[in-house]
C-alpha positions in Angstrom: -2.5 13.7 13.8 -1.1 10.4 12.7 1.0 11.8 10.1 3.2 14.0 12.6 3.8 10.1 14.2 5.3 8.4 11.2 8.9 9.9 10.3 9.7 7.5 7.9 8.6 6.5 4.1 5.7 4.3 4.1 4.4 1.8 1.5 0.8 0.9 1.2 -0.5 -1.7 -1.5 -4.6 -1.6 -1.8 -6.6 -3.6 -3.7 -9.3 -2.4 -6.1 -11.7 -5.1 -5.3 -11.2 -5.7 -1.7 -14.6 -6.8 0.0 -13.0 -6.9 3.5 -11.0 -3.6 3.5 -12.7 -1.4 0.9 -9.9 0.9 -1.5 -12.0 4.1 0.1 -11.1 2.8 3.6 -7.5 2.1 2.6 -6.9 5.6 0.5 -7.8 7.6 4.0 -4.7 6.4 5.8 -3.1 7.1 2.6 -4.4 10.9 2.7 -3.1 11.2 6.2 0.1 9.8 5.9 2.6 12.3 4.0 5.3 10.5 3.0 3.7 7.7 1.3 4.2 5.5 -2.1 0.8 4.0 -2.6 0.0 1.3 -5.2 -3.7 -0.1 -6.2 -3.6 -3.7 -7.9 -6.6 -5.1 -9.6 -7.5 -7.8 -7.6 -9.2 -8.7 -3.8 -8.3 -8.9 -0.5 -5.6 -11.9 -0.7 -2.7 -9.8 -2.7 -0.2 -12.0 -1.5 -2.1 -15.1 -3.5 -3.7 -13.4 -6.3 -0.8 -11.1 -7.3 2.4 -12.3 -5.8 4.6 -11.4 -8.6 3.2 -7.7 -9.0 3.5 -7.2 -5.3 7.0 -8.9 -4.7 8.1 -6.6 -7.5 6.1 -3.7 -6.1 8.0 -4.4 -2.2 11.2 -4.7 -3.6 11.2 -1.6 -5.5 10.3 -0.1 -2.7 13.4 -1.3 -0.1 15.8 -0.9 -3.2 15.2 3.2 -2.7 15.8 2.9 1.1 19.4 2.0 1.0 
């Protein structure tokens, strides 16, 4: 199983309106992988672009816990 492969905590940002990568497709990996934080922004496929403030905050958060 993937999760047994992944020992460390993981961080997955999906989008609610993704065309390209659907949130179903993206919440599977989620489901599989036990330890990880999982964020859904409104917005599409380009989260970088349409939310960059949101998602630096969201990233940053995240690294602050792992020291």
């Amino acid at each position: 199983m993937l999760q047994k492969n992944i020992k460390v905590p993981a961080l997955a940002v999906l989008a609610k309106n993704d065309q390209m990568t659907p949130l179903k497709s993206g919440l599977k990996f989620v489901e599989i992988i036990k330890n990880c934080e999982t964020h859904i922004l409104d917005c599409g496929h380009f989260l970088p672009s349409e939310r960059p403030m949101e998602l630096n905050s969201i990233i940053n958060s995240f690294l602050s816990k792992l020291k």
